[in-house]
DSSP file (Angstrom, degrees, kcal/mol; ACC not computed):
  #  RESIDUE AA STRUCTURE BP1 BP2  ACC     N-H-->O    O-->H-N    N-H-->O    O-->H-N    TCO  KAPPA ALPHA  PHI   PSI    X-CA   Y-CA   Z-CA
    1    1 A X              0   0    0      0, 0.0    24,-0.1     0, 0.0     2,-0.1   0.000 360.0 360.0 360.0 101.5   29.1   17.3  -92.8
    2    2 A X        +     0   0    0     22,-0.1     2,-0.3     2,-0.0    24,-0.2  -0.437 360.0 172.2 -57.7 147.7   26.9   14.2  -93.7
    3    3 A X  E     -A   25   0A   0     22,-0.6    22,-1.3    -2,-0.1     2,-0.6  -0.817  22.2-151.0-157.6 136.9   26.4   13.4  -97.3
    4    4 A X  E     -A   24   0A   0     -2,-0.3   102,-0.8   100,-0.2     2,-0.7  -0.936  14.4-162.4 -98.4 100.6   25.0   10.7  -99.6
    5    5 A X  E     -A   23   0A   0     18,-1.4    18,-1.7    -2,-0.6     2,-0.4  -0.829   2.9-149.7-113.9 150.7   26.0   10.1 -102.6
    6    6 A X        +     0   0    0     -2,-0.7     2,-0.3    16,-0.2    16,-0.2  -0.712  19.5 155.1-103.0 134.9   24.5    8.2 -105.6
    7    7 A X        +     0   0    0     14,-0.4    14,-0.3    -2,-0.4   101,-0.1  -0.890  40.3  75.6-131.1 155.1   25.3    6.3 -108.3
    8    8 A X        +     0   0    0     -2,-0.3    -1,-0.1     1,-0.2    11,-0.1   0.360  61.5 120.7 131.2 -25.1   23.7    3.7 -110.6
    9    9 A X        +     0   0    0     -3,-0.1     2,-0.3    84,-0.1    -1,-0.2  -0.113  22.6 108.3 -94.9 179.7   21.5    5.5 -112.6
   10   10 A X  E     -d  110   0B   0     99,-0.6   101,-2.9    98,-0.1     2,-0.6  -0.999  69.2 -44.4 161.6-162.4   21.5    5.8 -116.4
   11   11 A X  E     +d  111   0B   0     -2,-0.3     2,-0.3    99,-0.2   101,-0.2  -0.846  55.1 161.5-103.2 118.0   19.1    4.4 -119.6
   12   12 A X  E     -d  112   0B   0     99,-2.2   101,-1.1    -2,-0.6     2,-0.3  -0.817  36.3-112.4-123.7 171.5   18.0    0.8 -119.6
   13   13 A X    >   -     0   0    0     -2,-0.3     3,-2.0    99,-0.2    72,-0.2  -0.668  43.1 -65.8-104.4 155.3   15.5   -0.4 -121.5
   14   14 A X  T 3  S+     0   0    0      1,-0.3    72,-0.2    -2,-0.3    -1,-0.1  -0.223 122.9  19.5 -64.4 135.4   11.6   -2.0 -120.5
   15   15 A X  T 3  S+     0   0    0     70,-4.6    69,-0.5     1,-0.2    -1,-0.3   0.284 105.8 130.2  74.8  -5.6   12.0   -5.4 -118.5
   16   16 A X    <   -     0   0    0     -3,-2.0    69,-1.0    67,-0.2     2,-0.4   0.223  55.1-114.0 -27.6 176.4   15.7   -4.5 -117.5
   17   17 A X        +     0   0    0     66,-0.2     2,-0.2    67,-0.1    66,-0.2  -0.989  28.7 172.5-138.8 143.4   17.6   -4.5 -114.6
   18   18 A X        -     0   0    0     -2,-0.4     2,-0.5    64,-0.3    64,-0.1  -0.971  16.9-157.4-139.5 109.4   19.2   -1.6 -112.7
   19   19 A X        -     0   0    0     -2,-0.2    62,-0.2    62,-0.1     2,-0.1  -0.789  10.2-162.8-106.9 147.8   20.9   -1.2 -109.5
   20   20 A X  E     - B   0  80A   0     60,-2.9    60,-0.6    -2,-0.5     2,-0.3  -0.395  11.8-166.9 -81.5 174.4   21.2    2.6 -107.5
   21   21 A X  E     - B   0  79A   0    -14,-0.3   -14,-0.4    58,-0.2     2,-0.3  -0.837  14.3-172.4-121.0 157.0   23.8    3.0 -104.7
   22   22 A X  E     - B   0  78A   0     56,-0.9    56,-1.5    -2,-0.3     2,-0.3  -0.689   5.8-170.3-163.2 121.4   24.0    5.6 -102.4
   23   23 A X  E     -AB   5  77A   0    -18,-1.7   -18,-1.4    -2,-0.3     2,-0.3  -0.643  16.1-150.5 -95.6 143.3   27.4    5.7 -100.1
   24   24 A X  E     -A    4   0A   0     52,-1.2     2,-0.3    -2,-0.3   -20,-0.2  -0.987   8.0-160.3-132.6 153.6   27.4    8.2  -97.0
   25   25 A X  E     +A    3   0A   0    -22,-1.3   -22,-0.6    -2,-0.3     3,-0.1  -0.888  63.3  23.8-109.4 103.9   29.9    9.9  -95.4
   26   26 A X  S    S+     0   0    0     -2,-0.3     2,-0.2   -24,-0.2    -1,-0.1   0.944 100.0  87.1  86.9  50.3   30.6   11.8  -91.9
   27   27 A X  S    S-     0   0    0     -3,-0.1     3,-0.2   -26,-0.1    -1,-0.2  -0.803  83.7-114.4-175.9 159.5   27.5    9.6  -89.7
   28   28 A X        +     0   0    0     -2,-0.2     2,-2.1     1,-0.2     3,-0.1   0.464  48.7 171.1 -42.1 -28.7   26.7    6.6  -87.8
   29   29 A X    >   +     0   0    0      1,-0.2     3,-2.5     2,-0.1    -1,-0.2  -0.041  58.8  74.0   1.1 -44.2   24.5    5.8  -90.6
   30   30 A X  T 3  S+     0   0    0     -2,-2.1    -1,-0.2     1,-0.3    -2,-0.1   0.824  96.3  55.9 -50.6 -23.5   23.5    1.8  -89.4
   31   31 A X  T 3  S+     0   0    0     -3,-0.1    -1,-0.3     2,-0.1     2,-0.3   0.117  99.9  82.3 -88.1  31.3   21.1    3.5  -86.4
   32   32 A X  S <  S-     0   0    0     -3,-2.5     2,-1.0    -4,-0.1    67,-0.1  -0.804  84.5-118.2-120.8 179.1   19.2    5.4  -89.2
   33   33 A X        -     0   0    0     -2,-0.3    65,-1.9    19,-0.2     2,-0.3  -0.924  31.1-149.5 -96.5 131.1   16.1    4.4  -91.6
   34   34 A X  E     -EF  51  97C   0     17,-1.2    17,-3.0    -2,-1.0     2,-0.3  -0.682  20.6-175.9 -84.9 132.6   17.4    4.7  -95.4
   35   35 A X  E     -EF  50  96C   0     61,-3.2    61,-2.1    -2,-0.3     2,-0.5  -0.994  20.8-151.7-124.0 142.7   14.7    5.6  -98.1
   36   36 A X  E     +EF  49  95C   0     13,-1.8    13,-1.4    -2,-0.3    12,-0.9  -0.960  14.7 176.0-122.4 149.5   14.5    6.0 -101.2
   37   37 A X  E     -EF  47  94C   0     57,-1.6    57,-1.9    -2,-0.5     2,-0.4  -0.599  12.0-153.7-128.8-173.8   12.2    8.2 -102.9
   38   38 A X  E     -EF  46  93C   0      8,-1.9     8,-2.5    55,-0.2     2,-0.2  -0.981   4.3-159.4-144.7 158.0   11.7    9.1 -107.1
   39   39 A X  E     - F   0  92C   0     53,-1.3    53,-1.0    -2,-0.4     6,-0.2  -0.759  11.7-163.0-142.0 101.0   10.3   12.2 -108.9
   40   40 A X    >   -     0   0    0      4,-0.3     3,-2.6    -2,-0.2    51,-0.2  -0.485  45.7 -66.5-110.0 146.2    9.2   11.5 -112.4
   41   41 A X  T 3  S+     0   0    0      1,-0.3    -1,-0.2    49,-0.2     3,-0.1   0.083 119.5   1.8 -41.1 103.9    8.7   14.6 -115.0
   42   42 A X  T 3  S+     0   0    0      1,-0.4    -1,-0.3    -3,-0.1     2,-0.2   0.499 112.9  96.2 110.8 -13.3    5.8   16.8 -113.9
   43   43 A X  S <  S-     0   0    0     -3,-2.6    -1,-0.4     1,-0.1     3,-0.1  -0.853  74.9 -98.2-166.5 146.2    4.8   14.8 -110.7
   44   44 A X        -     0   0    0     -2,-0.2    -4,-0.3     1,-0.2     2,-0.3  -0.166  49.0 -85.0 -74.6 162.3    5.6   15.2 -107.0
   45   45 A X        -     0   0    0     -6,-0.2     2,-0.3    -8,-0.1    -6,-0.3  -0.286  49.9-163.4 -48.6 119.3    8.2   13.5 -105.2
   46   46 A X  E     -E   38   0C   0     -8,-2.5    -8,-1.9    -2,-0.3     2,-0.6  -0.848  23.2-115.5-115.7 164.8    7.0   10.0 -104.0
   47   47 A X  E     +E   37   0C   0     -2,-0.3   -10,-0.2   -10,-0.2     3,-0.1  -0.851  38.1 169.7-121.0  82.2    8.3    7.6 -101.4
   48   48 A X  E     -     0   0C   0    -12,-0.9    12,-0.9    -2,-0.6     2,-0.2   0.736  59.8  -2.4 -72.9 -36.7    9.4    4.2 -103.1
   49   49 A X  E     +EG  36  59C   0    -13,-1.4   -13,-1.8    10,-0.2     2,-0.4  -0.986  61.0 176.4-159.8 140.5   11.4    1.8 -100.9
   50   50 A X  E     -EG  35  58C   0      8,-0.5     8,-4.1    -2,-0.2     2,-0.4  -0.963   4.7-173.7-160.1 151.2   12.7    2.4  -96.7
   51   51 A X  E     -EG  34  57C   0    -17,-3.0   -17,-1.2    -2,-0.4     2,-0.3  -0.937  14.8-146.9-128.4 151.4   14.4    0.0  -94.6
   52   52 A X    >   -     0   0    0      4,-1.9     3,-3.3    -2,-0.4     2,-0.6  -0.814  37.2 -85.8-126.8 172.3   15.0    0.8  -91.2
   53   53 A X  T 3  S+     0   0    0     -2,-0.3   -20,-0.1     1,-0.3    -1,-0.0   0.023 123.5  61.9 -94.2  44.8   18.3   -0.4  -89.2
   54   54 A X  T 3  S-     0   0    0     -2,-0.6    -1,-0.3     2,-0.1   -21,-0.0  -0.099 122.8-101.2-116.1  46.0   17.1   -3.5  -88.3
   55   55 A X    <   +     0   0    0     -3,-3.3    -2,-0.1     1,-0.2    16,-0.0   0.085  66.6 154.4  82.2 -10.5   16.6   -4.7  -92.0
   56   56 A X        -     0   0    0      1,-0.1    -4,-1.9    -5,-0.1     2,-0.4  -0.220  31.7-135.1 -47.9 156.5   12.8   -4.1  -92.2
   57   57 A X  E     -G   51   0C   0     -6,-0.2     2,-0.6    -8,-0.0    -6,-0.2  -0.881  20.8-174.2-139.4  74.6   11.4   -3.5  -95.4
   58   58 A X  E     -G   50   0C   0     -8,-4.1    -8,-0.5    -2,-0.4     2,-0.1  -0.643   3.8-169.2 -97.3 126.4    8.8   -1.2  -97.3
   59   59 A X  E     -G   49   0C   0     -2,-0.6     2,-0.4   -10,-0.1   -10,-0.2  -0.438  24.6-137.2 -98.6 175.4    7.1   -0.8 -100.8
   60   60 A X    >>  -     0   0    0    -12,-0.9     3,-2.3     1,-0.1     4,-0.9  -0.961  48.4-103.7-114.2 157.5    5.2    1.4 -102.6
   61   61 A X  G >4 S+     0   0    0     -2,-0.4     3,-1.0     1,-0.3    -1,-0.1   0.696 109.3  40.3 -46.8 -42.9    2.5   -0.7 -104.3
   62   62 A X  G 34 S+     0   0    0      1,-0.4    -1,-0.3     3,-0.1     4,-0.1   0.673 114.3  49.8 -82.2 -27.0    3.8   -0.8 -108.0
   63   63 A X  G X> S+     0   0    0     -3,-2.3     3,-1.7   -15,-0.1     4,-0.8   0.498  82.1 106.9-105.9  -5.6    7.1   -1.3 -107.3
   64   64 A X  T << S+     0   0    0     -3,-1.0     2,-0.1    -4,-0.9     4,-0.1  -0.186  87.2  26.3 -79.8 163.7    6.7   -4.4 -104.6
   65   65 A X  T 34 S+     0   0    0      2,-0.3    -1,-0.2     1,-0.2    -2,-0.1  -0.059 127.9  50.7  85.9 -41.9    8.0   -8.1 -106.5
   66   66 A X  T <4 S+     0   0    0     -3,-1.7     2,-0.2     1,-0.1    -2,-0.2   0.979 103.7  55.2-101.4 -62.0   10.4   -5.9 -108.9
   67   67 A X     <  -     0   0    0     -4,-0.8    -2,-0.3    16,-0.1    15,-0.2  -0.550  59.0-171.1 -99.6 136.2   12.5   -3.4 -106.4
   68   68 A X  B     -J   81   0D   0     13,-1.0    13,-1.5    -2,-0.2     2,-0.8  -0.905   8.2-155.1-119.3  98.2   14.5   -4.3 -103.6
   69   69 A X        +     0   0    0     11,-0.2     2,-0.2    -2,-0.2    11,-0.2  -0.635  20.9 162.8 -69.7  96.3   16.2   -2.3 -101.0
   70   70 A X        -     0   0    0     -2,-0.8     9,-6.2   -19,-0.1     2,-0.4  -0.629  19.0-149.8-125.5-178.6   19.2   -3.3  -99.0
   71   71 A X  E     -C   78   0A   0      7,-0.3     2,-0.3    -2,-0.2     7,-0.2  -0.999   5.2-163.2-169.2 122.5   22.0   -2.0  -96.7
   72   72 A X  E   > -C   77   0A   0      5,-2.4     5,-1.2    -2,-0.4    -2,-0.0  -0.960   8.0-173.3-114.8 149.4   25.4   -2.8  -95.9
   73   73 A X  T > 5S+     0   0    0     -2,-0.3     3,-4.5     3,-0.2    -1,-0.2   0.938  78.5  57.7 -82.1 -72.2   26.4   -1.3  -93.0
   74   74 A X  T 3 5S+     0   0    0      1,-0.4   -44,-0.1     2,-0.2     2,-0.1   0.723 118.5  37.8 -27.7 -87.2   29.9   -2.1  -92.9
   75   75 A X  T 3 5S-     0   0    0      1,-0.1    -1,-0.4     2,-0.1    -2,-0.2   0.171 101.3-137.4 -32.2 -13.3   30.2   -0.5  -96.1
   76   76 A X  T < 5 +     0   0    0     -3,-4.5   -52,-1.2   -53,-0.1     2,-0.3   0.664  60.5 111.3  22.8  53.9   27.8    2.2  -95.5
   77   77 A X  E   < -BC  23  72A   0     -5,-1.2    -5,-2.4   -54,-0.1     2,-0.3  -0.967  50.5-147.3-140.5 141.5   25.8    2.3  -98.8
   78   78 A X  E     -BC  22  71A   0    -56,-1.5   -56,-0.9    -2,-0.3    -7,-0.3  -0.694  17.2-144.5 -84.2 161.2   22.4    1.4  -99.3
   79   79 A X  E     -B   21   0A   0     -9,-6.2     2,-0.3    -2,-0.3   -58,-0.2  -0.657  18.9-160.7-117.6 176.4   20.9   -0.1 -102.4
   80   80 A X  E     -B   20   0A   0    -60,-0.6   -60,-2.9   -11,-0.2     2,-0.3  -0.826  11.8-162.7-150.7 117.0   18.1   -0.3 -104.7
   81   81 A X  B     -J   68   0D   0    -13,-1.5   -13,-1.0    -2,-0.3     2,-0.3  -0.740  12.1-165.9 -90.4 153.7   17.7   -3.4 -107.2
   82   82 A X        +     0   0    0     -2,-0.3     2,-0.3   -15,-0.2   -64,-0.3  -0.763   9.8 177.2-129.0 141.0   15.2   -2.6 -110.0
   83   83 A X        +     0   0    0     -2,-0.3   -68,-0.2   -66,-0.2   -66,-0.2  -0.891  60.0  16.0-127.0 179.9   13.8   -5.4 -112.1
   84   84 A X  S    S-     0   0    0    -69,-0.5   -67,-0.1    -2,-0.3   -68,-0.1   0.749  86.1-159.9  41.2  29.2   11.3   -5.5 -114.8
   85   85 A X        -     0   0    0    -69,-1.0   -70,-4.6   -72,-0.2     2,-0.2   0.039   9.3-160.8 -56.5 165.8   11.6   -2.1 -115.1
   86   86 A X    >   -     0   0    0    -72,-0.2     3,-1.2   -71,-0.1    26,-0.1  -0.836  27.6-109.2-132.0 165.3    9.0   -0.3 -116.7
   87   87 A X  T 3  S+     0   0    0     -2,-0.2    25,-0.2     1,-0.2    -2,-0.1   0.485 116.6  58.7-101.7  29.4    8.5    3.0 -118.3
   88   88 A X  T 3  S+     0   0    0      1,-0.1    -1,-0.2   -48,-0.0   -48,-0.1   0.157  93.5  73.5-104.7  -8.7    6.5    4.6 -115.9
   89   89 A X  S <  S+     0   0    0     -3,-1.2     2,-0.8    23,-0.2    -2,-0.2   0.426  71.1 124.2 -89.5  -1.9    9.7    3.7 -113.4
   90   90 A X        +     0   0    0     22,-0.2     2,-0.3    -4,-0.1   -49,-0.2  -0.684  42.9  92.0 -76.7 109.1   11.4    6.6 -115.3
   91   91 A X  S    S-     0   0    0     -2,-0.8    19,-3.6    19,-0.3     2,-0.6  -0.933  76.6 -66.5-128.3-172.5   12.7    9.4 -112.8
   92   92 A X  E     -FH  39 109C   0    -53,-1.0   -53,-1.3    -2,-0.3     2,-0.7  -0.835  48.4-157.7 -84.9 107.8   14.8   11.0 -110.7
   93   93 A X  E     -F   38   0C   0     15,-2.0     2,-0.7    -2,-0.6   -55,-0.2  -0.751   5.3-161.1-123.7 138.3   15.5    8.8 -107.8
   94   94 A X  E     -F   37   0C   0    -57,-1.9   -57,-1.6    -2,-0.7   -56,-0.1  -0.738  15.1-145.3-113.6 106.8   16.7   10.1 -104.5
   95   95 A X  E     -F   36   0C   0     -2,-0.7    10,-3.1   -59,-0.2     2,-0.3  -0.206  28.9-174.0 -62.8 154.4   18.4    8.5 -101.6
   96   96 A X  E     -FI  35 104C   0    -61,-2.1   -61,-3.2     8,-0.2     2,-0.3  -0.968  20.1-136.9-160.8 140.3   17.2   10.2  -98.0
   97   97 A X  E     -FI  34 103C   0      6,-1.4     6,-1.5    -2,-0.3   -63,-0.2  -0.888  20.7-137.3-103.8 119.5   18.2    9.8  -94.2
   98   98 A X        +     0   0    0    -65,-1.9     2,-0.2    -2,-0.3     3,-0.2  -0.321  53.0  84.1 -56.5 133.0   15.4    9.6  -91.6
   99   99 A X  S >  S-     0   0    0     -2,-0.2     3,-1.9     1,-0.1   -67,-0.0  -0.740  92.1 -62.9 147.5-163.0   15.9   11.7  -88.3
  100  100 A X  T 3  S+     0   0    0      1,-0.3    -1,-0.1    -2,-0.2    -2,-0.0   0.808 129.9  41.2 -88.1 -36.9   15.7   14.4  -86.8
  101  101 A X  T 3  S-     0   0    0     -3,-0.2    -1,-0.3     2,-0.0    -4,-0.1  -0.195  92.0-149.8 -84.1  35.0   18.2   16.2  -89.1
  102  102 A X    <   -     0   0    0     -3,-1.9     2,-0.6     1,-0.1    -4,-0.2   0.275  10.7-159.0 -47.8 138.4   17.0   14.7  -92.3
  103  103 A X  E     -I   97   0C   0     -6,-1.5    -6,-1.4    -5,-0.1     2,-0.4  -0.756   9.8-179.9-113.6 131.7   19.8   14.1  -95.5
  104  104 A X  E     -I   96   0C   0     -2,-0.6  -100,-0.2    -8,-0.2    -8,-0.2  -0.875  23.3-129.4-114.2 142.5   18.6   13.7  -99.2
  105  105 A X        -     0   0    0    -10,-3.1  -100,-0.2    -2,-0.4     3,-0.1  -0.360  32.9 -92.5 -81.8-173.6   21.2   13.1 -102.0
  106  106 A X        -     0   0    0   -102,-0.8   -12,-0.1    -2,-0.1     2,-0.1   0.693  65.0-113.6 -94.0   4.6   21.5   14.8 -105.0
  107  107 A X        -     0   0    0    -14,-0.1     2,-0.4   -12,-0.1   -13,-0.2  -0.083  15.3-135.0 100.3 160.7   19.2   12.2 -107.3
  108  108 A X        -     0   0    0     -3,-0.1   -15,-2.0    -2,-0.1     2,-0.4  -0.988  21.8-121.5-145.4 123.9   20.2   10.0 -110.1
  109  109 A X  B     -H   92   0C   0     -2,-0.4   -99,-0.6   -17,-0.2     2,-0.5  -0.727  24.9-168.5 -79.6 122.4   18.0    9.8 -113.5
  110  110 A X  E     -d   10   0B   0    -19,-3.6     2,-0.5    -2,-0.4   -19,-0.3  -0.991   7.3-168.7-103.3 126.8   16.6    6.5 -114.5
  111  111 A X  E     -d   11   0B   0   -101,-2.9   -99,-2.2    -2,-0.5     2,-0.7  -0.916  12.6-167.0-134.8 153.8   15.4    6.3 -117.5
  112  112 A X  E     +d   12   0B   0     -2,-0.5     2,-0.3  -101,-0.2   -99,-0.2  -0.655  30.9 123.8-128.0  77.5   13.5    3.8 -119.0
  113  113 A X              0   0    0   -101,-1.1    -2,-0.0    -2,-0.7  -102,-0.0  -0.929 360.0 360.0-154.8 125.2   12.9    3.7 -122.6
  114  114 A X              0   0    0     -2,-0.3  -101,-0.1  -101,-0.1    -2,-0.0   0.653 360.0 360.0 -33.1 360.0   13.0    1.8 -126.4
């Protein structure tokens, strides 16, 4: 049984910083691409950050400069640094494993608020 779980989220305030984690359990995990995606109140799930396992790198437009995505292997947990957060950055954000069998965790609330 594969699983991700995540940790990291909570309430920060605009122009903070915030890091996600999200550890898995029972797979190979270093041959897959890691994503993370966010789903903010009212509005569909969107695709935020993916690294694939030989460290490439992807944004979605708003977030590029502030969020950063990395991966220890060893360790088997990807990340997500947040800067400069904003309060349009407020959701539920959810680590997900690429393949053929894909694996989402179970989401973490950022929220991002005075």
């Amino acid at each position: 049984q594969v699983q991700l779980v995540e940790s990291g989220g909570g309430l920060v305030q605009p122009g903070g910083p915030l890091t996600l984690s999200c550890a898995a359990s029972g797979s190979i995990f270093s041959i897959y691409t890691m994503d993370w995606y966010r789903q903010a109140p009212g509005k569909q799930r969107e695709l935020v950050a993916t690294i694939t396992s030989s460290g490439s790198t992807n944004y979605k437009d708003s977030v590029k400069g502030r969020f950063t995505i990395s991966r220890d292997n060893a360790k088997k947990t990807v990340y997500l640094q947040m800067n400069t957060l904003k309060p349009e950055d407020t959701a539920v954000y959810y680590c997900h494993r690429e393949g053929g069998a894909s694996i989402w965790g179970q989401g973490t609330l950022v929220t991002v608020s005075s």
